[in-house]
N, C-alpha and C positions, 0 to 999 in steps of 0.2 A: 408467487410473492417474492418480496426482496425484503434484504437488511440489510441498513445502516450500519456502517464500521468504522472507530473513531481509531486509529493506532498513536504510540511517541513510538518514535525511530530513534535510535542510535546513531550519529557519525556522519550526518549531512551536513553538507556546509557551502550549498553550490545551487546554482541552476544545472548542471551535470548530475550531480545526486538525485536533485528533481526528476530528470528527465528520464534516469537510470530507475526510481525506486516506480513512476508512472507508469513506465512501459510495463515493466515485470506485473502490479496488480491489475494492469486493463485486460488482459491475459486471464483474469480468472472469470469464469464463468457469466453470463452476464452482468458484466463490473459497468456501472455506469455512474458520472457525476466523482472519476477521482481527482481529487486536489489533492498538491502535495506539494508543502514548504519545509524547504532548510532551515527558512528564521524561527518559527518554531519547532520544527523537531516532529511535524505531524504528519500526518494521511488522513480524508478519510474519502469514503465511497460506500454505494451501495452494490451488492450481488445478489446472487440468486439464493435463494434458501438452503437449494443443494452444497452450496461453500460451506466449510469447516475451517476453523483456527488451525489449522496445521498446512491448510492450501494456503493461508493467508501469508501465515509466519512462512513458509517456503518460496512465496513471491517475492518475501521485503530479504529474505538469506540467497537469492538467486539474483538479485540486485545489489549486494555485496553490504547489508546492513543486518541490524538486527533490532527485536523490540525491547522497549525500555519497560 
């Protein structure tokens, strides 16, 4: 099974932040369907069940942001 993860991001303001906070959550676990805009400030994606809010929040802190 998967779940839906809606995140606000802190501090994007780019197609570079874009590219930067994507790469880091495709990485998690089977991550699939991640969008991610600067204009709003969002992410979201679906993963594996085995994901936790701490693999999450370490994806979007290894892409040099944080959550709101």
């Amino acid at each position: 099974m998967s779940k839906d993860i809606e995140l606000k991001i802190e501090g994007m303001t780019c197609g570079h932040c874009e590219m930067s906070v994507t790469k880091e959550l495709s990485k998690l676990p089977g991550a699939m369907d991640v969008k991610v805009s600067s204009q709003t400030g969002t992410a979201s994606l679906s993963v594996d069940d085995s994901v936790d809010q701490a693999q999450v929040l370490a994806a979007v802190e290894e892409a040099g942001y944080k959550l709101s």
